[in-house]
VOPAGU-2260 file (C-alpha; in pm, 1 decimal, decimal comma):
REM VOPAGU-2260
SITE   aa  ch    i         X         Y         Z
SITE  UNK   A    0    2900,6    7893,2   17706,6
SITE  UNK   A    1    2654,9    8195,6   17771,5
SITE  UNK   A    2    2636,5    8539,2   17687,6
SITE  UNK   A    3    2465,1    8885,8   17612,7
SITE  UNK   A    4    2128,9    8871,2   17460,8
SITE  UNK   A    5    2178,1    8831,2   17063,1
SITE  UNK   A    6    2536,5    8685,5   17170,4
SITE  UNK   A    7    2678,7    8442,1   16886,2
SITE  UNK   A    8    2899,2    8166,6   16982,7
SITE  UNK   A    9    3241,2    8254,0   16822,8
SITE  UNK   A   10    3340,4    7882,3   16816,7
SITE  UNK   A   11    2991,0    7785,2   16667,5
SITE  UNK   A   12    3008,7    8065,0   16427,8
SITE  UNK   A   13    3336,3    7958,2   16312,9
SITE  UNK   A   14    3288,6    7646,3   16257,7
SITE  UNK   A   15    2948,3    7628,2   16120,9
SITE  UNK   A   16    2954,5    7935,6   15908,1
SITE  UNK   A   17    3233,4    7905,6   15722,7
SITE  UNK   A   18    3322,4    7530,7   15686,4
SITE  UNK   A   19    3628,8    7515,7   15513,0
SITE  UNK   A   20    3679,6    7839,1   15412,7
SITE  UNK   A   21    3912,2    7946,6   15693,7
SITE  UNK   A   22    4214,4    7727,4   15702,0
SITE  UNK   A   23    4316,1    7491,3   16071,0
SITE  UNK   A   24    4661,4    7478,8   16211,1
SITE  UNK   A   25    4733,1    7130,9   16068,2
SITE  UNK   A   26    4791,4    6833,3   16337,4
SITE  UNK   A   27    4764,5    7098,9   16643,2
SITE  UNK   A   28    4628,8    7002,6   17006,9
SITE  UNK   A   29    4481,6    7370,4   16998,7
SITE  UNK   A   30    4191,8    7504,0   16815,9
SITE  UNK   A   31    4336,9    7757,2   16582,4
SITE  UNK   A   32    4294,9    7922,2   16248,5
SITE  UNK   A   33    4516,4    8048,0   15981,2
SITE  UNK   A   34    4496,1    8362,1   15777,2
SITE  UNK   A   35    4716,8    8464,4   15504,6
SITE  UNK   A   36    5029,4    8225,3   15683,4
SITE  UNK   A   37    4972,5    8395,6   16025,9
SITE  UNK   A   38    4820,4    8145,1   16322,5
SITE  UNK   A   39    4513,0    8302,0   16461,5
SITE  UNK   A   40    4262,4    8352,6   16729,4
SITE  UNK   A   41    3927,7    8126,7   16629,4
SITE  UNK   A   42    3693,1    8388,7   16604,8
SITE  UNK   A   43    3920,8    8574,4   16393,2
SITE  UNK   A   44    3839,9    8567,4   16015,0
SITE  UNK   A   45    3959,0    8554,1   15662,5
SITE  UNK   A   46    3719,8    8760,1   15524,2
SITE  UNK   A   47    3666,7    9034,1   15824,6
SITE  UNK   A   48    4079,0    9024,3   15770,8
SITE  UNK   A   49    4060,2    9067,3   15400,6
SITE  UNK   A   50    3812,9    9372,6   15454,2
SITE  UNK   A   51    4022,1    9546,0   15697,3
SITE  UNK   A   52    4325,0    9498,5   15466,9
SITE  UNK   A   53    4144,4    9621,2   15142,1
SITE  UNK   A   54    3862,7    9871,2   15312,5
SITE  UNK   A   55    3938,4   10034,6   15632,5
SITE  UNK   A   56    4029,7   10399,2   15555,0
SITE  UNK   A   57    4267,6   10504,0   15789,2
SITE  UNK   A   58    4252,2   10892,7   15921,5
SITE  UNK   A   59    4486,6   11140,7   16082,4
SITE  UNK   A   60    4479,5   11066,0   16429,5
SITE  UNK   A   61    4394,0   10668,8   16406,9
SITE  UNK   A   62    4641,5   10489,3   16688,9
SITE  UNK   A   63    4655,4   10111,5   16717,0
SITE  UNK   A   64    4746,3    9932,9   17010,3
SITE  UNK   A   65    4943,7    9659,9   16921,1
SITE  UNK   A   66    5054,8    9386,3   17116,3
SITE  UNK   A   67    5177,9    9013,6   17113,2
SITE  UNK   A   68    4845,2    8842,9   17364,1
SITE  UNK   A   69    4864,8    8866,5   17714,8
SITE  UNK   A   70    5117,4    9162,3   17672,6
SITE  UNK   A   71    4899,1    9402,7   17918,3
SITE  UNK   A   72    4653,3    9477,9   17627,8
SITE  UNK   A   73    4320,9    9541,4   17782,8
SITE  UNK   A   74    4497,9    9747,3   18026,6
SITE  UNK   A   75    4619,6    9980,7   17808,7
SITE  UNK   A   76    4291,1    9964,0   17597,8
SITE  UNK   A   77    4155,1   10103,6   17948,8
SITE  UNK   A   78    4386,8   10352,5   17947,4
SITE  UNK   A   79    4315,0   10509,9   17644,6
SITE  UNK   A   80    3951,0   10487,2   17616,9
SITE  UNK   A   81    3987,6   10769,8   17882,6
SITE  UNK   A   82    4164,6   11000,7   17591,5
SITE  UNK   A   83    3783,2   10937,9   17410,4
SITE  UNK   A   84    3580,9   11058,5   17640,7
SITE  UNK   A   85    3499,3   10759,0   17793,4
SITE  UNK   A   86    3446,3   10719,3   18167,9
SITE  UNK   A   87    3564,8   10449,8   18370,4
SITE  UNK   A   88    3259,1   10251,1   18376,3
SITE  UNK   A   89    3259,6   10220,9   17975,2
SITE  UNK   A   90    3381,7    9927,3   17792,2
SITE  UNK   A   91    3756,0    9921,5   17702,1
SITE  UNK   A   92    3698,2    9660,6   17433,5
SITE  UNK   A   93    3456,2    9892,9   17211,8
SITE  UNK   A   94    3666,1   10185,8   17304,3
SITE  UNK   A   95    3912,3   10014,2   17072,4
SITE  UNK   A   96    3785,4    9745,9   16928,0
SITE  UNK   A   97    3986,6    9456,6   16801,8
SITE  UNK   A   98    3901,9    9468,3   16377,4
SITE  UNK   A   99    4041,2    9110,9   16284,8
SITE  UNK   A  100    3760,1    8955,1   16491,2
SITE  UNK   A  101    3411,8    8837,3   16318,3
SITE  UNK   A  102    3212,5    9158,3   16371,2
SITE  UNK   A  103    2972,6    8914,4   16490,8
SITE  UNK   A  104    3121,5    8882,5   16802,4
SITE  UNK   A  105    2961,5    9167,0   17005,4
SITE  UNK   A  106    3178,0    9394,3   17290,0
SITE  UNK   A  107    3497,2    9336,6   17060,2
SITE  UNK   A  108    3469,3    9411,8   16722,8
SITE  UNK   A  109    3260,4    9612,4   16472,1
SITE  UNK   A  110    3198,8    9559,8   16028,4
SITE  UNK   A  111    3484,1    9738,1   15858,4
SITE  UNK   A  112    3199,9    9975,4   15700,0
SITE  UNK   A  113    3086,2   10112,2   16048,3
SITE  UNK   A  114    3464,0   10112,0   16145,1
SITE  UNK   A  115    3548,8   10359,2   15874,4
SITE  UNK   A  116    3232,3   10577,1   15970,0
SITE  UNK   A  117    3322,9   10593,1   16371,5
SITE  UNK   A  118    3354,4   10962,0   16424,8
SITE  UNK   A  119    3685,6   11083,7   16607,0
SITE  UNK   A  120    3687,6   11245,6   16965,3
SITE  UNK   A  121    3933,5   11532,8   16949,6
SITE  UNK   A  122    4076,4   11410,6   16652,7
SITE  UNK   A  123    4131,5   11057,0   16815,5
SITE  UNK   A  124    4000,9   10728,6   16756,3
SITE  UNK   A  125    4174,6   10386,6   16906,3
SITE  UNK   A  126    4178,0   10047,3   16718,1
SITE  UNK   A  127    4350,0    9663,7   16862,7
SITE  UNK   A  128    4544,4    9450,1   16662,6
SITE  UNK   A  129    4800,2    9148,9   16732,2
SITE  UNK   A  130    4910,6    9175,2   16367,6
SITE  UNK   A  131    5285,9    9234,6   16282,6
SITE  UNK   A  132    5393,6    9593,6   16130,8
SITE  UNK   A  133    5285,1    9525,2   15764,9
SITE  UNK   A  134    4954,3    9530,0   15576,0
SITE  UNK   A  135    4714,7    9718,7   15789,3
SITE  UNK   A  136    4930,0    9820,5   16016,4
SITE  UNK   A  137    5247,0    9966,5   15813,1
SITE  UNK   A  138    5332,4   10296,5   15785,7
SITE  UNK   A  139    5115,6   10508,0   15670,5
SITE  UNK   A  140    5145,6   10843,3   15724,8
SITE  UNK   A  141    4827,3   10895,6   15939,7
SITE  UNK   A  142    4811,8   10597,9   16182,0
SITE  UNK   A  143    5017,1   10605,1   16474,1
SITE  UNK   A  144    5122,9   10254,2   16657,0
SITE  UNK   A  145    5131,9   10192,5   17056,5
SITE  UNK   A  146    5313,0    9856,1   17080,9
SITE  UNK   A  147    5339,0    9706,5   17471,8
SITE  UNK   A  148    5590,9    9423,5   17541,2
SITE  UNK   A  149    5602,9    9233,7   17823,1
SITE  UNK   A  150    5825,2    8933,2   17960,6
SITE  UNK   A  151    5846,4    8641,9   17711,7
SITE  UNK   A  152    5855,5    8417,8   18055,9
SITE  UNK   A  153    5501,0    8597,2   18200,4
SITE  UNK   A  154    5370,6    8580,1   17863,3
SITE  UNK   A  155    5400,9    8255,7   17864,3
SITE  UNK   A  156    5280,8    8160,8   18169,4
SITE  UNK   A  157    4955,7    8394,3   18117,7
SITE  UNK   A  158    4864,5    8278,7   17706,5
SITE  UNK   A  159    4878,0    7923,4   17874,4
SITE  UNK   A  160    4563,0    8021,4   18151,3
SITE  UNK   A  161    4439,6    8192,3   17885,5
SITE  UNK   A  162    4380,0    7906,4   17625,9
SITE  UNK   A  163    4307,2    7658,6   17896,0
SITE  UNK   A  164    4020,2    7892,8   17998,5
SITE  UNK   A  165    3863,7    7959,3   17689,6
SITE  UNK   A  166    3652,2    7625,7   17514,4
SITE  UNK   A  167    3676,3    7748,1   17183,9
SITE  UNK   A  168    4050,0    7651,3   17154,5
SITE  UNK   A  169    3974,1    7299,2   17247,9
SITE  UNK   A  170    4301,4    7243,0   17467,7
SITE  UNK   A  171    4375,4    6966,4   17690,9
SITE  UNK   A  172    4808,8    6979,6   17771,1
SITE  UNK   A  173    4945,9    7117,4   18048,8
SITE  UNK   A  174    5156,7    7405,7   18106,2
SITE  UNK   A  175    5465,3    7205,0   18028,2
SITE  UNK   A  176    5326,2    7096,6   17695,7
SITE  UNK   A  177    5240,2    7484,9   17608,1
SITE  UNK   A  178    5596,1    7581,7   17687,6
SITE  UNK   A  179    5706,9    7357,3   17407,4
SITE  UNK   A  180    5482,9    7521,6   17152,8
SITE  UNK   A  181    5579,5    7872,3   17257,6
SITE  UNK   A  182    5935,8    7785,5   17248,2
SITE  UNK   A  183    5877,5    7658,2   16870,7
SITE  UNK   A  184    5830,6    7963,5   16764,6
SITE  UNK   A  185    5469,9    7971,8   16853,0
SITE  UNK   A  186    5370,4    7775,6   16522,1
SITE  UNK   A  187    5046,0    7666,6   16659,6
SITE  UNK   A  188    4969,4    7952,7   16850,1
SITE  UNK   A  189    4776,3    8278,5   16817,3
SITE  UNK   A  190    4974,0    8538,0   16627,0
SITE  UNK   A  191    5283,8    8361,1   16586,0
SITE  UNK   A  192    5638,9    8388,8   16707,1
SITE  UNK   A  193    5662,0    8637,2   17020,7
SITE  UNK   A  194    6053,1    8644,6   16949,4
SITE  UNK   A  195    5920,2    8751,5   16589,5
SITE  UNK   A  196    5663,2    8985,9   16717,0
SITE  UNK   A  197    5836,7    9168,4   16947,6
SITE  UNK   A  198    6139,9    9169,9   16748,5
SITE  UNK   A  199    5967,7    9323,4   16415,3
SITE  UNK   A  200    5810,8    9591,6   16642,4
SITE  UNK   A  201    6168,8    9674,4   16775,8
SITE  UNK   A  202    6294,6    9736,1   16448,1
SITE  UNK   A  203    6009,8   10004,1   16406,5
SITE  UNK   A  204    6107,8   10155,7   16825,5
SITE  UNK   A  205    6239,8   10478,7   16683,1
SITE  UNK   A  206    6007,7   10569,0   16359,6
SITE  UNK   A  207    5796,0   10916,7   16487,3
SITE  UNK   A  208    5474,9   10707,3   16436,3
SITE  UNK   A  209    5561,5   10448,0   16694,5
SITE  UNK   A  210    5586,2   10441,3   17071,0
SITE  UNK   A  211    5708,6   10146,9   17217,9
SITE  UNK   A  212    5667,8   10072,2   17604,9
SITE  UNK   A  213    5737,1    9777,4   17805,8
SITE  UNK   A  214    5471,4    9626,8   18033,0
SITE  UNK   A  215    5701,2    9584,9   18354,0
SITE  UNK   A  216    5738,7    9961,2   18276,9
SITE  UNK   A  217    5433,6   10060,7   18272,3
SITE  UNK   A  218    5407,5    9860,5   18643,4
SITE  UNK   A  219    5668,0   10034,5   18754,8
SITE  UNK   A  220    5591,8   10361,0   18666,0
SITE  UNK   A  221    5253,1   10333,9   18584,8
SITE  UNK   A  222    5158,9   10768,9   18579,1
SITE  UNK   A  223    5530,0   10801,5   18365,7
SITE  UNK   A  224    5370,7   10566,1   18129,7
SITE  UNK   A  225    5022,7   10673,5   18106,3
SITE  UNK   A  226    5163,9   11064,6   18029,9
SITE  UNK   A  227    5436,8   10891,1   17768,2
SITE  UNK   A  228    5084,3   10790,7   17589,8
SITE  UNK   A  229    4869,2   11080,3   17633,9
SITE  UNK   A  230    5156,3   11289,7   17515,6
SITE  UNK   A  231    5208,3   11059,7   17212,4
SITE  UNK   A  232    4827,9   11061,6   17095,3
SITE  UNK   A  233    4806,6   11438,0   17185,5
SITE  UNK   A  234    4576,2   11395,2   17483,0
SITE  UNK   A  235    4633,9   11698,5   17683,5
SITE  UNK   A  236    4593,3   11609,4   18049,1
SITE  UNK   A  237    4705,2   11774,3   18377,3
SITE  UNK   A  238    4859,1   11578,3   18672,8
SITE  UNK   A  239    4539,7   11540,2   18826,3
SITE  UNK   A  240    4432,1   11371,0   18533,1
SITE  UNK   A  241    4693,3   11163,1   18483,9
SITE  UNK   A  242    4630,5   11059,6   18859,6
SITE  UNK   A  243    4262,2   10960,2   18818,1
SITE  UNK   A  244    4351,4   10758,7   18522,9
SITE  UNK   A  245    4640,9   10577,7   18710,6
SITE  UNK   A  246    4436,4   10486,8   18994,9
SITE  UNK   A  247    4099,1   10370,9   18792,5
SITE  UNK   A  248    4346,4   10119,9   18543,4
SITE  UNK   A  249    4531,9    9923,1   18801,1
SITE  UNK   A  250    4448,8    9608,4   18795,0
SITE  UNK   A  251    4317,6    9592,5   19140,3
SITE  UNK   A  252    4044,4    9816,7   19023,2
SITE  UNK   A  253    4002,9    9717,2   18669,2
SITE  UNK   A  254    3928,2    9323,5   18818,4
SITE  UNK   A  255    3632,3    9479,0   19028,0
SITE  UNK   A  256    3466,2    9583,7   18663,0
SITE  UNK   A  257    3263,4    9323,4   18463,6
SITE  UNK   A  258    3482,9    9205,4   18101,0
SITE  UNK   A  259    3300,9    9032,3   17803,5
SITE  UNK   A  260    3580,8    8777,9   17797,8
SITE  UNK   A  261    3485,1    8616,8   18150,0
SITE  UNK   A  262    3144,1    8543,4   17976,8
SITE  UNK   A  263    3280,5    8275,8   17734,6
SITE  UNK   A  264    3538,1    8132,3   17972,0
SITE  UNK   A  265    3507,1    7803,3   18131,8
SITE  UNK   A  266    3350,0    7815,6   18452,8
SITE  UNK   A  267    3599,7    7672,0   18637,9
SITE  UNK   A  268    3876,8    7883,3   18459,3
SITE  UNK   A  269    4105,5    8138,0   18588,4
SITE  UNK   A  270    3936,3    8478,1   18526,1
SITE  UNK   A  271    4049,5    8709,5   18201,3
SITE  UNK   A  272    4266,9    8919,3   18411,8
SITE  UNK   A  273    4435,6    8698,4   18635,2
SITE  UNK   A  274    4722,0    8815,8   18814,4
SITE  UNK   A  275    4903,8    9124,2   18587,7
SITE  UNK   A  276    5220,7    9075,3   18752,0
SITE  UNK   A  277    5577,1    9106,5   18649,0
SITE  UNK   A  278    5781,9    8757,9   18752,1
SITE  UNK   A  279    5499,7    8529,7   18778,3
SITE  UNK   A  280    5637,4    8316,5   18471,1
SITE  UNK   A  281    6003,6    8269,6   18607,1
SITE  UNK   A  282    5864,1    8170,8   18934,8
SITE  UNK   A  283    5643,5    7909,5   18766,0
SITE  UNK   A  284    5853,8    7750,7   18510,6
SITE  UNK   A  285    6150,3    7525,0   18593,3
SITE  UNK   A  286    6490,5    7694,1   18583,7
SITE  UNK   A  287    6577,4    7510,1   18314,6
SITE  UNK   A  288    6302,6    7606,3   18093,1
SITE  UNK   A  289    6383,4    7980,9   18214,6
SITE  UNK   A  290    6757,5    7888,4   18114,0
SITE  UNK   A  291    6620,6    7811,5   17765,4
SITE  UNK   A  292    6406,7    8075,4   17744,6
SITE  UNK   A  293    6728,3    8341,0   17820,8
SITE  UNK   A  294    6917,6    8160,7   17537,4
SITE  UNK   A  295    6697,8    8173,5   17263,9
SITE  UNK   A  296    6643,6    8543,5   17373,8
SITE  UNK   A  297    6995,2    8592,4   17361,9
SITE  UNK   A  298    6980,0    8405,3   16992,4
SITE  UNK   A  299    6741,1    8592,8   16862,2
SITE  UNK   A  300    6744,3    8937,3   16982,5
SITE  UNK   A  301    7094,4    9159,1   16929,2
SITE  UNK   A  302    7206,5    9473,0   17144,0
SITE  UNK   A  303    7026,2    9634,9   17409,1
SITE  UNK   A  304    6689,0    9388,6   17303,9
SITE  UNK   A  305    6920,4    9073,8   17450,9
SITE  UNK   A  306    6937,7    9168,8   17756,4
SITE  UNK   A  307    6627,8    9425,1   17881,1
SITE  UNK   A  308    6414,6    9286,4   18016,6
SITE  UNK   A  309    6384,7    8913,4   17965,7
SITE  UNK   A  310    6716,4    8884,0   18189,5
């Protein structure tokens, strides 16, 4: 694994560092941590957590894009760096960066102290988070929340190239293996429960502080989305705008720029941003791990969540 200059190994750090002080997903094929209950990424940690949680001083104008992983994050992290002033050349990652990582991961994450003294552009600033809607990310009366759900199936299929890509997480199954762990509630796996964390951010769909969009959505209608969030944050953009941003995020272009993440992948792995398609995890699975899929949807979720659009 290889990186930036002054680049620390997240893995290394992790497990070096801190020893025992960050507790392991007992008896679990995959390399993951556990903070306050919650499975987590490895380079995320207790006490960068417990900082953001007691420290960060949120500000009129903060918005958080939430999302359960491989939910069509980092695109919409390179959507809104654009409502910053950055251009499309700058980083997406820093634009936003993610605040439960070790701020000594560079291109991701920042100390809660410098977090709190990031000046706002316009009266904006953008943080990440995976985290479900309660301790740093409840209501608040300042924050707003952009949360981006995708297909449970596509998930899926993507978190599974994702972990088998990255050495840190130490996995050897195979894709039929992963299924099984993200149909048990995703015990062992970053963040949880997707039913969970899509299901808790549903419950929050209509609060003024919350925009919710759907990932197939936003492929669909990619300039009806991008205006839903510059409308949401206050970004005041004409058409043409709105145009330049649509065509600089798809993911045609957005695979053309260089992303931290590829630098700590294997080197045989699928690149960070693989395919950002709608369907690819219903035409990979085996119809009857789709039909189980539908039915625990149709378990867990009630009313118009049931049905749209995991059918």
């Amino acid at each position: 694994m290889s990186g930036p200059p002054g680049f620390v190994d997240p893995v290394m750090t992790w497990k070096n560092a801190h020893g025992t002080e960050i507790e392991r997903v007992p008896d679990n094929t995959i390399y993951m941590g556990v903070v306050q209950g919650l499975p987590v990424t490895p380079f995320c940690e207790k006490p960068q957590i417990e900082a953001l949680q007691k420290q960060f001083v949120a500000r009129q104008g903060d918005t958080w894009i939430v999302t359960y992983l491989k939910s069509g994050t980092t695109v919409t992290q390179d959507i809104v760096k654009f409502f910053v002033g950055k251009t499309v050349d700058d980083n997406p990652l820093m634009a936003s960066p993610w605040l439960e990582v070790s701020a000594r991961v560079p291109m991701i994450s920042v100390p809660i102290e410098i977090a709190n003294t990031i000046p706002a552009f316009e009266g904006r600033r953008f943080w990440k988070s995976h985290w479900l809607p309660r301790d740093h990310l409840a209501k608040n009366g300042k924050s707003k929340f952009i949360y981006v759900a995708r297909n449970g199936l596509d998930v899926c299929v993507s978190f599974f190239h994702h972990i088998k890509g990255f050495p840190m997480y130490e996995y050897n199954g195979d894709l039929n293996d992963f299924f099984e762990k993200f149909m048990d509630d995703g015990k062992s796996l970053d963040f949880g429960s997707w039913w969970q964390h899509v299901g808790e951010w549903w419950k929050r769909r209509k609060d003024d502080d919350v925009l919710f969009l759907f990932y197939e959505d936003m492929l669909d209608d990619p300039k009806g989305s991008i205006r839903k969030m510059a409308d949401f944050v206050g970004y005041d953009a004409s058409d043409a705008r709105i145009e330049d941003i649509v065509k600089a995020t798809s993911f045609a272009e957005m695979k053309k720029r260089p992303i931290f993440y590829d630098l700590i992948r294997s080197k045989d792995a699928t690149p960070f941003l693989r395919k950002g398609v709608a369907g690819d995890g219903q035409n990979t699975l085996s119809d009857d791990q789709v039909r189980r899929f539908e039915a625990k949807c149709r378990a867990y979720f009630v009313g118009e969540l049931a049905d749209y659009p995991w059918q």
